[in-house]
C-alpha positions in Angstrom: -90.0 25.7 -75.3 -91.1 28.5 -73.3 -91.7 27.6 -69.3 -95.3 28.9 -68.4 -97.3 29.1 -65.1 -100.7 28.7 -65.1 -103.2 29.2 -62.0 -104.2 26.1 -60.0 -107.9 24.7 -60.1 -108.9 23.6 -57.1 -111.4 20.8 -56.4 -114.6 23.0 -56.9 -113.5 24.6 -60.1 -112.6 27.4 -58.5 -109.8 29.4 -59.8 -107.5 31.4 -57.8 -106.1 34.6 -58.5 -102.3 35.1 -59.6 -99.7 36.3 -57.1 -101.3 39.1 -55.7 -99.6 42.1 -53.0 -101.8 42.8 -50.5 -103.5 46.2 -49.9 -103.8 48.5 -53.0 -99.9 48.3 -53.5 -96.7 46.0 -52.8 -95.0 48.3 -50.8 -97.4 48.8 -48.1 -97.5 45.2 -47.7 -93.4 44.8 -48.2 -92.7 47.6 -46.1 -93.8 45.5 -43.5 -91.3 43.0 -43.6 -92.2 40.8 -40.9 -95.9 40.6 -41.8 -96.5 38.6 -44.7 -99.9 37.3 -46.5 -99.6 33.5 -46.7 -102.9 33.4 -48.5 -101.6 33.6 -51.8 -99.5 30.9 -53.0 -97.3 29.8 -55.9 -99.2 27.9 -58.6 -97.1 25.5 -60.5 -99.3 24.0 -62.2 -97.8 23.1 -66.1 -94.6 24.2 -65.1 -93.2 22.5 -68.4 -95.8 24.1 -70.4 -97.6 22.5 -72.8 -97.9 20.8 -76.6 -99.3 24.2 -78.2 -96.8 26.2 -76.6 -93.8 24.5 -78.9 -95.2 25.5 -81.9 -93.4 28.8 -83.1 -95.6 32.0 -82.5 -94.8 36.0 -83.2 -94.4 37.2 -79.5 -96.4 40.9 -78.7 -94.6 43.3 -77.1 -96.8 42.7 -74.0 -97.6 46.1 -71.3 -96.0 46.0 -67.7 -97.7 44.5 -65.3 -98.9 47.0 -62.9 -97.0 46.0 -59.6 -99.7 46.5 -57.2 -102.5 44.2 -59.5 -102.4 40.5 -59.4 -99.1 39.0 -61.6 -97.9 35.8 -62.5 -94.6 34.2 -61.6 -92.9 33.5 -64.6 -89.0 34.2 -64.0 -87.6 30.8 -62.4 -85.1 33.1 -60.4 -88.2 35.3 -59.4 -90.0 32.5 -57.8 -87.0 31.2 -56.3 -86.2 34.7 -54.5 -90.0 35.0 -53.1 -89.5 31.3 -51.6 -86.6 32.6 -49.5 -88.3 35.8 -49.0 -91.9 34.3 -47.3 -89.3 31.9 -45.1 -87.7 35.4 -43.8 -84.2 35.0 -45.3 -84.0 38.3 -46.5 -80.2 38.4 -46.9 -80.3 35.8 -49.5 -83.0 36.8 -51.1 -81.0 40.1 -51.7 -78.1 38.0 -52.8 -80.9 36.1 -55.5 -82.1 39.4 -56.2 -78.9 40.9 -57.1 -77.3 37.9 -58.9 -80.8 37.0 -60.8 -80.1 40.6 -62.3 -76.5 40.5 -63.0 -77.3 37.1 -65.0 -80.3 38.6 -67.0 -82.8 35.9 -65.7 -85.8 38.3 -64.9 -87.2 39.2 -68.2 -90.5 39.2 -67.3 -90.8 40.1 -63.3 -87.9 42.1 -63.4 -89.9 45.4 -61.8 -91.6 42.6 -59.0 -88.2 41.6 -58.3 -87.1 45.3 -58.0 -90.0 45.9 -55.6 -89.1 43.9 -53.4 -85.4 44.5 -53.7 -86.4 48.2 -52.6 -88.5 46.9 -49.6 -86.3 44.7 -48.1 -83.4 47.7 -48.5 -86.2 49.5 -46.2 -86.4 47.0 -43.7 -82.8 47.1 -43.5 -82.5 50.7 -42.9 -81.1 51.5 -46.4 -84.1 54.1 -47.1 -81.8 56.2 -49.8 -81.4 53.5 -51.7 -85.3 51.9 -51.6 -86.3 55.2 -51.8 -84.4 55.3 -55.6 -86.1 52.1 -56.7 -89.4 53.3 -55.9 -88.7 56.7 -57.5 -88.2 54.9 -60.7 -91.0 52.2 -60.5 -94.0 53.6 -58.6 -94.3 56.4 -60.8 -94.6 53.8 -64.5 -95.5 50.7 -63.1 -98.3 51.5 -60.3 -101.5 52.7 -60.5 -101.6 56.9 -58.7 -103.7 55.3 -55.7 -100.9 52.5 -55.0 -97.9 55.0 -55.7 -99.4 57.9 -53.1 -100.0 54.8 -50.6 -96.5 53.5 -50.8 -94.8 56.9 -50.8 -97.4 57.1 -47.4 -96.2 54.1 -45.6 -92.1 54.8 -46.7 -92.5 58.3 -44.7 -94.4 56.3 -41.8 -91.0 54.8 -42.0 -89.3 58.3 -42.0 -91.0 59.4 -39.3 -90.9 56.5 -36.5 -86.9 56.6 -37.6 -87.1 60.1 -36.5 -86.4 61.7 -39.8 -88.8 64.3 -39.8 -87.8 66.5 -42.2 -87.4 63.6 -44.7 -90.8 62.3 -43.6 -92.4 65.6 -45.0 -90.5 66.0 -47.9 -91.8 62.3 -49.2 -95.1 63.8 -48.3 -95.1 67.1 -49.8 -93.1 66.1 -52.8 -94.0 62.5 -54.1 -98.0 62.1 -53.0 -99.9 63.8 -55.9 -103.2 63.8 -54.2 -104.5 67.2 -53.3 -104.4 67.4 -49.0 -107.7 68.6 -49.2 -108.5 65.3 -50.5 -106.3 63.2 -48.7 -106.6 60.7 -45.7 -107.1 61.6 -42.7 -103.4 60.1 -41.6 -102.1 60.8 -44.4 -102.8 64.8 -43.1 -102.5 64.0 -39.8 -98.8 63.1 -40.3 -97.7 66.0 -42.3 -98.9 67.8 -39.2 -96.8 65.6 -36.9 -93.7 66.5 -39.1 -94.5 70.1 -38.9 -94.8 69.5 -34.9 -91.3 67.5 -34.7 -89.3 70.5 -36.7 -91.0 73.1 -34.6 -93.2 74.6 -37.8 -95.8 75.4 -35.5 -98.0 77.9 -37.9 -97.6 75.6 -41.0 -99.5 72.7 -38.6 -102.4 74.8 -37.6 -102.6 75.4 -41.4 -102.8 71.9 -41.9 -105.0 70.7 -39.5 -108.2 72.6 -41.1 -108.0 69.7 -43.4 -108.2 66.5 -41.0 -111.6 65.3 -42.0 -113.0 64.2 -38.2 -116.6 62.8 -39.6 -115.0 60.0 -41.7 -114.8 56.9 -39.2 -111.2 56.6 -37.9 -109.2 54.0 -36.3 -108.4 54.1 -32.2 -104.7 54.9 -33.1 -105.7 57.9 -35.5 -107.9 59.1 -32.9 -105.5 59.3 -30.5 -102.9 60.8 -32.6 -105.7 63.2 -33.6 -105.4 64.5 -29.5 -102.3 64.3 -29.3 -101.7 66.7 -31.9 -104.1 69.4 -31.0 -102.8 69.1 -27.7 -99.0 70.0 -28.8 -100.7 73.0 -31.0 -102.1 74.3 -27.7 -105.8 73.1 -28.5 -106.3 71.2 -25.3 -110.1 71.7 -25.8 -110.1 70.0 -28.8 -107.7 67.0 -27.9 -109.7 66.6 -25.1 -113.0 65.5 -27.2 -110.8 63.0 -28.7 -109.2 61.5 -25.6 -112.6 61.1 -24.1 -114.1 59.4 -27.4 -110.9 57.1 -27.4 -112.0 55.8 -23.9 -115.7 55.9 -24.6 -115.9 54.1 -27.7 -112.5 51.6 -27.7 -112.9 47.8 -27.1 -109.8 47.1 -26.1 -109.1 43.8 -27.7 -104.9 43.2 -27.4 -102.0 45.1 -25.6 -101.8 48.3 -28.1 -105.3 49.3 -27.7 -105.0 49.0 -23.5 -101.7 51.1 -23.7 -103.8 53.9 -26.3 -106.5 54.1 -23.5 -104.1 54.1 -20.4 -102.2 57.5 -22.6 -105.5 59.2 -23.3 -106.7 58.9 -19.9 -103.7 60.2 -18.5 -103.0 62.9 -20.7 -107.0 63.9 -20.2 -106.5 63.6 -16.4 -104.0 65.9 -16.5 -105.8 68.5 -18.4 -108.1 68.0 -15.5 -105.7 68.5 -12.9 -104.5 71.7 -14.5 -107.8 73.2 -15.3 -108.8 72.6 -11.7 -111.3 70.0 -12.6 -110.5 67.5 -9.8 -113.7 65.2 -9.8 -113.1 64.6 -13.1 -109.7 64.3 -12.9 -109.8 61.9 -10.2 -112.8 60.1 -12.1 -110.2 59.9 -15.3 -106.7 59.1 -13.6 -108.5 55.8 -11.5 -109.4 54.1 -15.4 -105.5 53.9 -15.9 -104.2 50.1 -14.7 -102.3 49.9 -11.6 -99.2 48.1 -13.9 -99.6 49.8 -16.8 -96.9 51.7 -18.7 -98.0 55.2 -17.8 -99.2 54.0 -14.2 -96.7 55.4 -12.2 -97.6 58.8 -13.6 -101.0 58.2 -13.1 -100.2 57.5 -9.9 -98.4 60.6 -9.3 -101.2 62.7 -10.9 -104.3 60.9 -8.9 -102.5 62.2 -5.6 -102.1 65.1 -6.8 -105.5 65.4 -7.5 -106.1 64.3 -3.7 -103.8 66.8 -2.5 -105.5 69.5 -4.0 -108.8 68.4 -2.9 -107.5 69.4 0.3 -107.6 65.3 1.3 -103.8 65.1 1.9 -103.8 62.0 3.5 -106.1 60.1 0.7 -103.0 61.8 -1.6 -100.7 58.9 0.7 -102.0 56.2 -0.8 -100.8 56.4 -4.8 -97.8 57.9 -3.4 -97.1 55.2 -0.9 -97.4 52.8 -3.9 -95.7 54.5 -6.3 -92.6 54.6 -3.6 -92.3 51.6 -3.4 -91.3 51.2 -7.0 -87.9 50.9 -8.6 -86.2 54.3 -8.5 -85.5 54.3 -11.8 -88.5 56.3 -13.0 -88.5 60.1 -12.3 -92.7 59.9 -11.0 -91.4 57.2 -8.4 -88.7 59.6 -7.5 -90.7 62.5 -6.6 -92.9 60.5 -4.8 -90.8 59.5 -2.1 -90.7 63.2 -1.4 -94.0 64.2 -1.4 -94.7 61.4 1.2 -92.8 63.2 4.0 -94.1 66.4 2.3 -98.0 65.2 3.0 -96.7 64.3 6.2 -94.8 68.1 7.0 -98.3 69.7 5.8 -100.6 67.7 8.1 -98.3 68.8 11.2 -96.0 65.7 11.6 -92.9 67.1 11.0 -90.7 64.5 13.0 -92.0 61.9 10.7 -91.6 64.2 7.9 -87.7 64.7 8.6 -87.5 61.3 8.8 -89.3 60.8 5.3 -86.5 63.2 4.0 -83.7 61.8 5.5 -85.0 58.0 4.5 -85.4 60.0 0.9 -81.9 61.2 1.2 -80.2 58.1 1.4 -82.5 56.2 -1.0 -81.3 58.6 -3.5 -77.3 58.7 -2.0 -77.9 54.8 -2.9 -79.6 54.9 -5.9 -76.6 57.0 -7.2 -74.0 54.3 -5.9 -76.3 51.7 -7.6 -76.1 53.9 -11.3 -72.4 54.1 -11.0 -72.4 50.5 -10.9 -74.5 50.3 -14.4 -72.6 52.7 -16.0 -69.3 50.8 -15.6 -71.4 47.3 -16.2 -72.8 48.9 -19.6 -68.8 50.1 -20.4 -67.7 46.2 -20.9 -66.7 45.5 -24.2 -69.3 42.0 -23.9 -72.0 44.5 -22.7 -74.6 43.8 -26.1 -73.6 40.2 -25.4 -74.8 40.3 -21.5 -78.3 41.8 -22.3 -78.9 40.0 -25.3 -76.4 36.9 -25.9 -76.2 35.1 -29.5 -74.2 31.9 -30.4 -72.3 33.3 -33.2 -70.5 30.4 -33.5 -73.5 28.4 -35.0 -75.3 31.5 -36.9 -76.6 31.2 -40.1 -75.0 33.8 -42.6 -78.1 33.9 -44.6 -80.7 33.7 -42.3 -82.3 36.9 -40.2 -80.2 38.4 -37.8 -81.6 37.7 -34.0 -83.7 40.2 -32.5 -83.4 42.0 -29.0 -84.7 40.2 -26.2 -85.0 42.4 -23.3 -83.0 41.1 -20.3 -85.7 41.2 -17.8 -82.7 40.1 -14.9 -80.4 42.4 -15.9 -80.4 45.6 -13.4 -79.8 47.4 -16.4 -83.2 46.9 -17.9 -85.2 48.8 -15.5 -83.0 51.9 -16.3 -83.0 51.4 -19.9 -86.3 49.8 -20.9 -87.6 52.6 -22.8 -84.3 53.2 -24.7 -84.6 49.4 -25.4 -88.3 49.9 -26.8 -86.6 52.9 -29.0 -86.6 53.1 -32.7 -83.1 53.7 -32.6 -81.9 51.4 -30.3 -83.5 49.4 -32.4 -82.3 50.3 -35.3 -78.7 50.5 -33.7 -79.2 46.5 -32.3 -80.0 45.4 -35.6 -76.9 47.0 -37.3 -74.9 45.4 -34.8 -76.1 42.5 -35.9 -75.8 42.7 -39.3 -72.2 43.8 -39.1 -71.3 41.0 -37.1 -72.8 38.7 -39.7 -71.0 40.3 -42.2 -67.9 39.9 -39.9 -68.6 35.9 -39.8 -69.3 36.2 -44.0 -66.4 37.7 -44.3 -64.7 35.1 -41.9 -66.2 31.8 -43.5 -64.8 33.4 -47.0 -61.6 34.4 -46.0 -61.7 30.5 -44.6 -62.0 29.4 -48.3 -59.1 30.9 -49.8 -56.7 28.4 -48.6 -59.0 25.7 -50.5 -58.9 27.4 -53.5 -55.4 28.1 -53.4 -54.7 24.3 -52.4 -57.6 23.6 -55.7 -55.4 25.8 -57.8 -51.7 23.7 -56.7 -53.6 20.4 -57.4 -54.5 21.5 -61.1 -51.4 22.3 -61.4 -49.8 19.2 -60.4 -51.8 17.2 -62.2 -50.8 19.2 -65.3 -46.9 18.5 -64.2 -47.7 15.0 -64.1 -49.8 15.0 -67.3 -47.4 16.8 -69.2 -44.8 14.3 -70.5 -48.0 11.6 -71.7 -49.2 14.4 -73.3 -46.4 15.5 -75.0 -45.3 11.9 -76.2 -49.4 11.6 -77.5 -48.6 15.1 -79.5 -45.4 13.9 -81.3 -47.4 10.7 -82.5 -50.7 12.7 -83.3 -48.0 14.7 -85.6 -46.3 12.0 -87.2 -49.8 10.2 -87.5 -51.0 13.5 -89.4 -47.7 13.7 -91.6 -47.8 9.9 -92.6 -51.9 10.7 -93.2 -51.3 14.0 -95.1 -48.4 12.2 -97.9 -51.2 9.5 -98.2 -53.8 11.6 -98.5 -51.9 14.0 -101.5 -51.1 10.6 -103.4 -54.9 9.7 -103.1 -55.7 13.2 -104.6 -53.4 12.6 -107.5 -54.3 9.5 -108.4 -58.2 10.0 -108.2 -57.5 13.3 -110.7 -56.0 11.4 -112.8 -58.6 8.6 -112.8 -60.7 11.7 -113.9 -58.7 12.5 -116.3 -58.1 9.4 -118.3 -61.4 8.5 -117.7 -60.5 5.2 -116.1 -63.1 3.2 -115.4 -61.3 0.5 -114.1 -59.3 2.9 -111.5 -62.5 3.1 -108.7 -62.9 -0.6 -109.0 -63.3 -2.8 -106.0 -62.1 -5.7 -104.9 -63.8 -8.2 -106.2 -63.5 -6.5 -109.9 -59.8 -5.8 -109.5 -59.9 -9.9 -108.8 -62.3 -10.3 -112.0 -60.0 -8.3 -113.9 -56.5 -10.2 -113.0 -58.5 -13.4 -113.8 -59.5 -12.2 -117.6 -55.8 -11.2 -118.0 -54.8 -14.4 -117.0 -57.4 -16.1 -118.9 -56.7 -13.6 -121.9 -53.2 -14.8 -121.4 -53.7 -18.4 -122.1 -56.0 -18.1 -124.8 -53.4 -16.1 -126.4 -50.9 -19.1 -125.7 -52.7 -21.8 -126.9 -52.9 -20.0 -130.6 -55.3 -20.5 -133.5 -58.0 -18.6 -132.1 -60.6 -20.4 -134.7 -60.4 -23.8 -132.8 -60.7 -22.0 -129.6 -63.5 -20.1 -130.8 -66.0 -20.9 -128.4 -63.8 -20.1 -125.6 -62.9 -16.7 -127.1 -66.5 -16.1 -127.3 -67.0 -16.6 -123.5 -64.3 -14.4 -123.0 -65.2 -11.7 -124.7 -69.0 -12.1 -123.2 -67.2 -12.0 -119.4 -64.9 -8.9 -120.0 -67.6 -6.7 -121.5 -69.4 -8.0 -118.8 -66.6 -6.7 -116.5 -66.5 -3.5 -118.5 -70.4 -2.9 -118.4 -70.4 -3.2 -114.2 -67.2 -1.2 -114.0 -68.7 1.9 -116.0 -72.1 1.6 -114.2 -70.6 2.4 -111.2 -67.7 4.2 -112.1 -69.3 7.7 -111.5 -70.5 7.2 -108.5 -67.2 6.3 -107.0 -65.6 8.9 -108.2 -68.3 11.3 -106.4 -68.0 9.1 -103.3 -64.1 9.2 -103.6 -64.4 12.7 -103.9 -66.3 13.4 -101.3 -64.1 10.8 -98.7 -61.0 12.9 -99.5 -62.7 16.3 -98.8 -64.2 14.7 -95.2 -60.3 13.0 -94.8 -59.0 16.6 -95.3 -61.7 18.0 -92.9 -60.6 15.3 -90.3 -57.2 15.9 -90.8 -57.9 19.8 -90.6 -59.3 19.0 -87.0 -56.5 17.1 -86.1 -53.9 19.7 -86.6 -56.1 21.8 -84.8 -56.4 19.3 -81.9 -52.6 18.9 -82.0 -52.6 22.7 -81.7 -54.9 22.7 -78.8 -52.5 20.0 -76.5 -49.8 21.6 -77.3 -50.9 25.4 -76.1 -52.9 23.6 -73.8 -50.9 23.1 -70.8 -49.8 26.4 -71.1 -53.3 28.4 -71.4 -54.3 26.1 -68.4 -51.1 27.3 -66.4 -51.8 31.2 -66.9 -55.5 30.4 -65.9 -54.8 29.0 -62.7 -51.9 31.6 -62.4 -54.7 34.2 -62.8 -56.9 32.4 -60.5 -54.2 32.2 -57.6 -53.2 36.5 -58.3 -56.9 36.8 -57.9 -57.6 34.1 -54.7 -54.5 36.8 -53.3 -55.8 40.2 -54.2 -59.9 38.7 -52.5 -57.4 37.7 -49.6 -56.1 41.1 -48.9 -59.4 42.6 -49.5 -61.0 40.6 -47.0 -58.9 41.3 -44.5 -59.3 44.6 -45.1 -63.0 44.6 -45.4 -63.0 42.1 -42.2 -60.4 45.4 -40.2 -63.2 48.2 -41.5 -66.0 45.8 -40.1 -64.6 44.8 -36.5 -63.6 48.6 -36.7 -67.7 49.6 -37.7 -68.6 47.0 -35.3 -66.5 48.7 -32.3 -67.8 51.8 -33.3 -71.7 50.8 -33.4 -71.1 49.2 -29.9 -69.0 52.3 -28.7 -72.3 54.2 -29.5 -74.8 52.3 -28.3 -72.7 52.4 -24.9 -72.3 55.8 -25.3 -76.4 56.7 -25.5 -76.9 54.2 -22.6 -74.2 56.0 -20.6 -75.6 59.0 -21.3 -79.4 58.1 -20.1 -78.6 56.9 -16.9 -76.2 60.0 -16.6 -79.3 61.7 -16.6 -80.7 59.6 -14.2 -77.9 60.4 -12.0 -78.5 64.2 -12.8 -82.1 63.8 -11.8 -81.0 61.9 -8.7 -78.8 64.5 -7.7 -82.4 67.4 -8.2 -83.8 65.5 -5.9 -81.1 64.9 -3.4 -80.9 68.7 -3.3 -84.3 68.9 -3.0 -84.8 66.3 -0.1 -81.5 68.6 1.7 -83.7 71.9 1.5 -86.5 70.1 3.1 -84.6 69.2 6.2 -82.7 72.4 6.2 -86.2 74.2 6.0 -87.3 71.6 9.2 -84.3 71.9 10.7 -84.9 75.4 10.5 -88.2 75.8 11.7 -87.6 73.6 14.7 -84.8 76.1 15.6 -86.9 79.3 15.1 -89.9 77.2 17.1 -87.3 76.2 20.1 -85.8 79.8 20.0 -89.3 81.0 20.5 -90.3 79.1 23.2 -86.7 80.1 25.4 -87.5 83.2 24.7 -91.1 82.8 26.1 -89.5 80.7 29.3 -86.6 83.8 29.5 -89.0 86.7 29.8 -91.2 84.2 32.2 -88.0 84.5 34.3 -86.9 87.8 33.9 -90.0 88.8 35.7 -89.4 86.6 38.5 -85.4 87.1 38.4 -83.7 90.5 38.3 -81.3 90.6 35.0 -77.7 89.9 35.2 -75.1 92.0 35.6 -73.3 93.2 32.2 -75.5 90.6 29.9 -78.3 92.5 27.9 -81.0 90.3 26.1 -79.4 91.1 22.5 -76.4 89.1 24.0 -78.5 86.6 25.4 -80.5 86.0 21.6 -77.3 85.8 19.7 -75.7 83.3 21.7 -78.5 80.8 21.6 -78.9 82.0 17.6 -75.0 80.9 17.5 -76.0 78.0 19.2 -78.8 76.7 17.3 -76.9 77.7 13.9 -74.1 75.3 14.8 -76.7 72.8 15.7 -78.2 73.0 12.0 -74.5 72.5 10.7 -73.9 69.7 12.9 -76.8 68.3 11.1 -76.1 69.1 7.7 -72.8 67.9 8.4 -73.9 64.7 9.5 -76.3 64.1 6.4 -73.4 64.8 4.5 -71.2 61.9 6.1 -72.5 59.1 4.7 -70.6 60.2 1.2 
């Protein structure tokens, strides 16, 4: 009987549609791995089929399915794998997936099942491998629209991995639409690829095609700028920065961060075309705790300071100072305070500024050094983001990055967090330690099936000897059975042959038979048969009686007969081959189990190696991830150091200019003198200069020195 699945009918007779991917293909709804449709459920509804379905019918080569059109769940295995899918346990759905195939139980959602085997290799990072599937099934089993918009969202994928160049071969190669026909995205991104790998010319050919009239989502929009902008079209990107903040209602997180970016990037092209109203206008929309506020705030007093309203430039800066160090806008703000302060004519507070500065950064750098040799700990991925291995489900989804808002870490290396690739570099940490703990939990089984293996074989040791001993009587049984049954044969041939009708009679006629002998006998005995007529008579009448039922029947037994010693010789066939069986048995079972125990020891070594090659992947995954972290906040340091140097030229340069305003005023105060005083003897005024220019120089080293000190 053939298992069917028909769609359930709700109460108002309303019939919903078959399993259905979302979107105008599976992909760009599986892609998405995390984002699933719960409107569409499984209808089981006469999951046993019904009455017409048993009766034999020619089956139709049917037509695949198209895989992004409505389909019905009809593999057991197929539904089983989506359950596990839709409850986010992707690594067994794999496993389902895989085994489902190995077993031959998708015959009729065998391409579904592949689609989704090839998404969830996506989400995992295995794009070479999705990237196969879909090569063979998006190009048969998928409408053109639904194949162009999946090979769309796999180089989305592509590109956020930073794989350009693989990004705009999917794009160039696989989408069969014309670009002149294309989405505007769809274009927009082959630009972005041609941006990323520095093909400048190819992306100004490109962009004559972004169609700007067809209505476009807040995010395209913005991309739009930010495009034209890195083509040197500031004009341009500028009309779609300011229609991002004219027309978006921003409704969640995304679309506040997209206007915060396109105001700043459009204040700046204010600030650098000299447009400062406008600027200023345009920097105060960005929020004060956004993620691109402290550049906005550095910007907005810029834009101050080049109004010529220097002290209004104090305020951002003051506020952005008093931010953690660890951004490079807060950085260069503590400068420009004391530099505000140096242009305005208070240089006393500005030396201070810059000495404050200098130690902030002196510290800061202390404070890094700290990080970097926190971040070198081998437990380091298990400080910022701790998981209980111990209880972790093998096959459910590895646990995601929580960002460890105490750590003093995390305000270094919160954007490396937010990274694709530290992403990407997390979860693969994961997933090799859960392969670690498979690999583990196996490796814990051998020892059970080796113990399984010594019990069977016991058990065979102990059911040897009754086994034997059942053997030997089985054969003697089948000897004794097989003489019997050869003396049967002969004597029913040559009942055949004599045509003896009294040689297939029964018991009771055997016993009517000795009793007309007997009677036969007597008459015989008692001799003149005329007297004894009448008995002779009735004797007579009986054995022809006898004679009649015995040849009646007499056929038929010998057919029955027949036909017992051919199912006697069948049973006793089946017996020797049963003896057969026990007796090879015990040793068939013994090379099994042997074979079992030589493989239980070859899995064991290859499970240890496996589990050496993981904790070995493992170390290296962690080893890198340490290694990028190091490396940012080495930069950090590097930028720290710029501006150390930077806040030591600004005191040299007041240092200096309060020794070239002090030399001037002794010189003013010695010529006052000389004209009251006559000049001393043997000291000229070149003598007198140099010696207070020694003087003073010394000073400024004593001060450098001194700055110097604190390291």
């Amino acid at each position: 009987m053939k298992l069917s699945y028909h769609p359930l009918k709700t109460a108002n007779t309303v019939q919903r549609k078959g399993f259905r991917w979302p979107r105008s293909c599976a992909l760009a709804f599986l892609l998405s791995v995390s984002a699933h449709n719960t409107s569409y459920a499984f209808e089981w509804f006469g999951l046993f089929g019904s009455d017409s379905e048993n009766q034999p019918t020619a089956e139709q080569p049917k037509k695949p399915v198209l895989i992004d059109q409505p389909h019905a769940v009809e593999d057991l295995a197929y539904g089983d794998l989506l359950f596990d899918f839709y409850q986010q346990k992707y690594f067994s759905a794999i496993t389902k997936i895989l085994v489902a195939k190995e077993r031959g139980q998708l015959d009729h959602n065998r391409e579904h099942a592949e689609l989704v085997l090839g998404s969830l290799y996506v989400s995992y990072g295995m794009l070479e491998r999705g990237e196969a599937i879909f090569n063979r099934l998006l190009n048969t089993y998928t409408t053109q629209k639904g194949a162009d918009e999946s090979w769309y969202q796999l180089a989305r994928i592509y590109y956020k991995q930073g794989d350009a160049k693989k990004a705009l071969s999917v794009l160039t190669n696989n989408i069969v639409e014309p670009v002149e026909t294309r989405a505007t995205e769809h274009v927009l991104l082959q630009v972005l690829c041609h941006i990323n790998l520095g093909e400048v010319d190819q992306a100004r050919s490109l962009s004559q095609f972004l169609n700007t009239e067809e209505p476009l989502s807040v995010f395209v929009r913005f991309n739009l700028g930010a495009a034209l902008s890195q083509l040197g079209d500031m004009g341009a990107a500028a009309g779609y920065y300011e229609d991002v903040l004219e027309n978006n209602q921003a409704s969640d997180e995304t679309d506040m961060t997209l206007l915060d970016r396109s105001a700043l990037s459009l204040g700046i092209y204010y600030l650098q075309s000299n447009q400062l109203d406008l600027a200023e206008k345009t920097l105060n929309k960005i929020r004060l705790f956004g993620p691109v506020a402290n550049r906005g705030l550095l910007a907005l007093g810029w834009a101050h300071f080049e109004s010529d309203r220097k002290i209004d430039a104090l305020t951002p800066w003051l506020e952005l100072s008093s931010r953690p160090l660890s951004d490079s806008a807060v950085q260069e703000s503590i400068l420009n305070v004391p530099f505000v302060y140096e242009e305005l004519g208070a240089l006393q507070d500005a030396l201070d500024g810059y000495n404050n500065a200098y130690k902030t950064f002196q510290t800061q750098g202390r404070k890094l050094d700290d990080i970097k040799a926190e971040i070198m700990k081998p437990d380091w991925i298990e400080i910022i983001s701790p998981a209980d291995t111990t209880e972790m489900n093998v096959m459910n989804s590895a646990k995601a990055f929580e960002l460890p808002a105490d750590n003093a870490a995390s305000q270094h290396l919160f954007q490396y967090y937010a990274t694709n690739e530290f992403q990407r570099m997390y979860h693969d940490y994961r997933e090799l330690q859960r392969l670690y703990l498979v690999l583990v939990h196996w490796e814990r089984q051998i020892p059970t099936y080796t113990q399984m293996i010594q019990t069977h074989v016991e058990r065979l040791n102990e059911l040897a000897p009754k086994a034997e001993r059942a053997s030997l009587q089985a054969q003697k049984f089948y000897a004794y059975s097989r003489v019997k049954l050869d003396e049967f044969e002969t004597k029913l041939s040559q009942i055949i042959a004599d045509d003896d009708i009294a040689g297939t009679a029964n018991v009771t006629q055997l016993a009517q038979q000795t009793r007309l002998d007997q009677i036969e006998a007597t008459l015989k005995s008692m001799g003149d048969p005329d007297v004894y007529a009448e008995e002779w008579d009735k004797f007579r009448l009986l054995k022809g009686l006898l004679v009649w039922d015995l040849n009646a029947v007499a056929i038929e037994k010998r057919w029955q007969s027949t036909k017992d010693k051919v199912a006697i010789d069948n049973l006793l066939i089946e017996l020797e081959g049963r003896i057969r069986a026990l007796t090879s048995a015990r040793q068939d079972r013994l090379t099994r189990f042997q074979g079992f125990e030589t493989r239980a020891s070859e899995l064991q070594q290859r499970l240890n190696q496996l589990q050496e090659l993981t904790a070995q992947t493992l170390r290296d995954q962690r080893n890198l991830m340490q290694k990028v972290a190091v490396g940012i906040i080495e930069k950090q340091q590097s930028q720290l150091d710029g501006m150390r140097a930077k806040a030591l030229l600004s005191i040299a340069r007041l240092q200096d200019l309060a020794y070239m305003q002090e030399r001037d005023r002794a010189k003013q105060d010695d010529e006052s003198i000389k004209i009251e005083l006559e000049k001393e003897p043997g000291t000229t005024t070149e003598d007198s200069d140099s010696a207070e220019e020694s003087e003073s120089a010394e000073n400024l080293g004593d001060v450098i020195e001194n700055i110097f000190s604190d390291d």
